[in-house]
C-alpha positions, 0 to 999 in steps of 0.5 A: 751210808758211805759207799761200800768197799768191794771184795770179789771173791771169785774161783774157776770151774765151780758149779753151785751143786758142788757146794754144801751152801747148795745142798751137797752132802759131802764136800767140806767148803766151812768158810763158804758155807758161812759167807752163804749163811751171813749173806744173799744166796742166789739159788739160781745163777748162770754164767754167760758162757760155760767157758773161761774168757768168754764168761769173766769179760761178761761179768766185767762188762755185763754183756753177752760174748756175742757183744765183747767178741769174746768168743773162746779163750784165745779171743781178745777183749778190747781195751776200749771196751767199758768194763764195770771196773772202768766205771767204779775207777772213774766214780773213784775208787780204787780197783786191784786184780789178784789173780786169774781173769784171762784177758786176751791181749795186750791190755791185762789191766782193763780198768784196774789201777793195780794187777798183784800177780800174773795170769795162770794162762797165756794171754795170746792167741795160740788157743783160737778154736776152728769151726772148720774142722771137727771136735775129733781132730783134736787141737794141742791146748784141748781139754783130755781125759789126764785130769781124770785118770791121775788125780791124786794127792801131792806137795806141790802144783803149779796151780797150788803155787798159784793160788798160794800167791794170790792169798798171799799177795791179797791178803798183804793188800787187805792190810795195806788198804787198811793201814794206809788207805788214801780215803778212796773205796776199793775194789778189790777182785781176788780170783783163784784157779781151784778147783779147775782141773787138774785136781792135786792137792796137798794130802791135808785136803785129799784126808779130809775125805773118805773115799767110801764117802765120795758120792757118784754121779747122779746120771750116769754116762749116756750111750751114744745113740742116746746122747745129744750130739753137743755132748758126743762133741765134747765127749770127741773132743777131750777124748772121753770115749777112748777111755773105760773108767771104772766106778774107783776111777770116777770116784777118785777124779770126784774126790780130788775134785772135793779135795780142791774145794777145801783148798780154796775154801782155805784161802778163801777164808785167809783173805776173809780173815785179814779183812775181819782182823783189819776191821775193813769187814763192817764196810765190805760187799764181799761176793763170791761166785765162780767163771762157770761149773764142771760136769763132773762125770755126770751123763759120762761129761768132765769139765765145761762147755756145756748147757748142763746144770753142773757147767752153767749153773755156778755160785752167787753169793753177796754178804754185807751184814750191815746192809743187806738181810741174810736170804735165798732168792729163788728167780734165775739170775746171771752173772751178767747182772753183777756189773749193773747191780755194782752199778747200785751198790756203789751209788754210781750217780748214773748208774741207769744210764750205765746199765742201759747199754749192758744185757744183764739186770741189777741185782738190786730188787733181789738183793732188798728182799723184792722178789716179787717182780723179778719172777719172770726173769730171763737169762740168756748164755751163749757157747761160741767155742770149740765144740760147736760149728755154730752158735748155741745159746741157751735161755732160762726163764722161771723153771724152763731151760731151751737150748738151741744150736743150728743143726742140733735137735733142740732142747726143753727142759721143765728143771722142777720136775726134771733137775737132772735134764733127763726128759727134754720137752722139746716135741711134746705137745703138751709144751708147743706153745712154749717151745715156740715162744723160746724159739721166737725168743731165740730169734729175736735176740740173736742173728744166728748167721750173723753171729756165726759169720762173726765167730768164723771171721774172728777166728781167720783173723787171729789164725792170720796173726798166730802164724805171723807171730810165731815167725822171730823173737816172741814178745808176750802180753803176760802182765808182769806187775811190780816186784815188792819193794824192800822193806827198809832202804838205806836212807829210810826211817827205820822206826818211822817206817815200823810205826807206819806199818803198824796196824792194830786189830780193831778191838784194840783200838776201842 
């Protein structure tokens, strides 16, 4: 069998609980849904860091932030780090970015031999967080509560405008790989910005929802005295306790959040469709997956950076109905694991000794129906931003979650009989033996003072190059890619050049 194109599908702050692929009752995702009954769900996949930048440069190098040195979303990833991308351009295949993947830096590219559109967010340093300061005093580019209180339905976003584009501008590359491909697989990765907050949306996707319909959260916001205090952090931090929400204001922000999901479902869907129309379908690995989860309301938390199921626990899908049997898998995975498992799936000779030096697993074993020796899994993530003062990191293994963060109470939690994480173990008798295990564990993968004298390193660093940057004339890293070419230039052929971009649908051409 040739090797496989490649389509990533990817979206922003998206948690898998949010998704009716996933049991939600309420949202409406039908092109999702679909991608999940035609393909491999995975019930039980983490991202590597609950935060942008941290956890798109673990999917792409299948490594952990604490390697890429990606700790946060101002914190650059090397251009001679080897990314997967890297990996397939050179086994020969031809590799396109539409849209976000918040690189940090001068390289916007990292193995891609074409970038469609720009990043919605800066790719300088100015978001470099401060462990020397408390979450309370707050910094400029911190998360607040305005995406909460002014959801709401609208003409038009900046973050519409962006992911209109990178529809627009994926599904003209689907078509043009069809029509006039060079032979080559492709990769083509295309990451939208919804439902990241702030959550506006055209009224055709508010409509779809009864507001009487929008489901609150499960658990409701923890007193302080009774929270932990990586959650009291976060709560500092974006301003959450300065703010009493009534039940219609946290219905509301729930329901522009849903709205969000129908508007990339959507796209979602028109570069499903262009691949479908062009035939390129019976030869893709479409995947889809999201950078990490959103909180939602849920224990009184909105956004990311957190351990929570509804902040790290996000979406994996893989369809390819010629080659993999339609299923749900049960063992937790990571998204550090896709670099490795495309590794597989594109019959990279060396893929093994690739894989050797990343911290993720292929997929591979999972994906043909072999779960078998894959059930004691563990996975590992790591939070090194805002909101911490020291690394915390957080392990997953069969139906237990430990979270440990220097100076934090530690965290066990049996997500079986406890999916909403409301009975932390940690200290109960009954589990000593395992709570000692984890730590042991946690010991042995991390050099907890090292790494945190390595964050705060970093972050002296590039405060030192903020302020010099800032003196004069700004040059940024933004990628600007290639304006479109005219369609006809003088000189040119115009009925050659209409016969060539001619591309009939596949039934036609029987």
């Amino acid at each position: 069998m040739p090797r496989p194109n490649v389509l990533l599908l990817m979206v922003d702050q998206l948690a898998a609980g949010w998704l009716p692929s996933y049991g939600h009752p309420v949202v409406q995702a039908p092109n999702v849904a679909a991608l999940a009954r035609a393909g491999v769900v995975f019930e039980r996949a983490y991202c590597a860091s609950p935060l942008c930048a941290p956890s798109r440069a673990a999917l792409l190098t299948g490594r952990l932030p604490s390697r890429t040195r990606v700790y946060d979303n101002a914190a650059e990833l090397r251009a001679s780090e080897p990314t997967v991308i890297h990996h397939l351009r050179a086994s020969g295949y031809a590799t396109c970015l539409a849209g976000k993947m918040h690189f940090v830096g001068p390289d916007q590219l990292h193995g891609f031999e074409e970038r469609l559109t720009p990043d919605v967010y800066p790719a300088d340093l100015d978001w470099t967080p401060d462990w020397r300061v408390p979450p309370s005093e707050r910094l400029p580019w911190y998360h607040t509560m305005e995406s909460v209180l002014e959801p709401g339905p609208c003409a038009a976003s900046m973050q519409m405008d962006y992911d209109d584009e990178v529809a627009a501008r994926a599904v003209r590359k689907v078509r043009d790989l069809a029509r006039a491909g060079d032979g080559r697989p492709f990769f083509l990765c295309v990451s939208f910005t919804h439902p990241h907050d702030p959550w506006e949306v055209r009224p055709a996707y508010w409509d779809r929802y009864d507001p009487a319909a929008i489901d609150p959260p499960a658990v409701g916001r923890i007193p302080r005295e009774a929270a932990d205090p990586h959650s009291l952090r976060l709560r500092d931090m974006s301003g959450i306790d300065d703010v009493e929400l009534e039940p219609e204001q946290v219905r509301r922000a729930r329901h522009g959040y849903y709205a969000s999901i129908s508007y990339v479902d959507e796209r979602i869907g028109e570069v499903l469709a262009a691949l479908r129309e062009t035939g390129l379908d019976r030869d893709t690995v479409v995947l889809f997956t999201a950078d990490h989860g959103e909180m939602l309301g849920e224990r009184g938390l909105w956004y990311k950076m957190a351990f929570f199921e509804p902040a790290a626990r996000v979406p994996l899908i893989a369809c390819a109905p010629e080659r993999l049997r339609p299923g749900r898998v049960a063992p937790p995975v990571s998204l550090l694991d896709l670099a490795p498992t495309l590794l597989d799936l594109c019959a990279l000779p060396d893929a093994g000794d690739l894989a050797a030096d990343m911290d993720g697993r292929s997929l591979a074993p999972l994906l043909g129906g072999a779960p078998d020796g894959e059930a004691g899994r563990t996975v590992a993530a790591e939070y090194l931003a805002e909101g911490v003062t020291a690394p915390a990191v957080m392990l997953r293994r069969g139906r237990h979650k430990y979270v440990f963060c220097p100076g934090d109470p530690e965290q066990l939690f049996d997500l079986e009989a406890d999916p909403r994480e409301q009975a932390p173990l940690a200290g109960d008798d009954a589990h000593a033996a395992l709570h000692d295990e984890l730590r042991a564990e946690v010991g042995r993968r991390w050099d907890m003072d090292g790494l945190r004298a390595a964050v705060l390193d970093s972050q002296r660093e590039r405060r030192l190059v903020v302020a010099g940057l800032r003196r004069g004339r700004y040059q940024p890293w933004d990628h600007r890619p290639q304006p479109l070419p005219p369609f006809v230039r003088g000189g040119d052929d115009l009925y050659a050049l209409q016969r060539r971009a001619r591309l009939d649908a596949p039934d036609a051409r029987r």
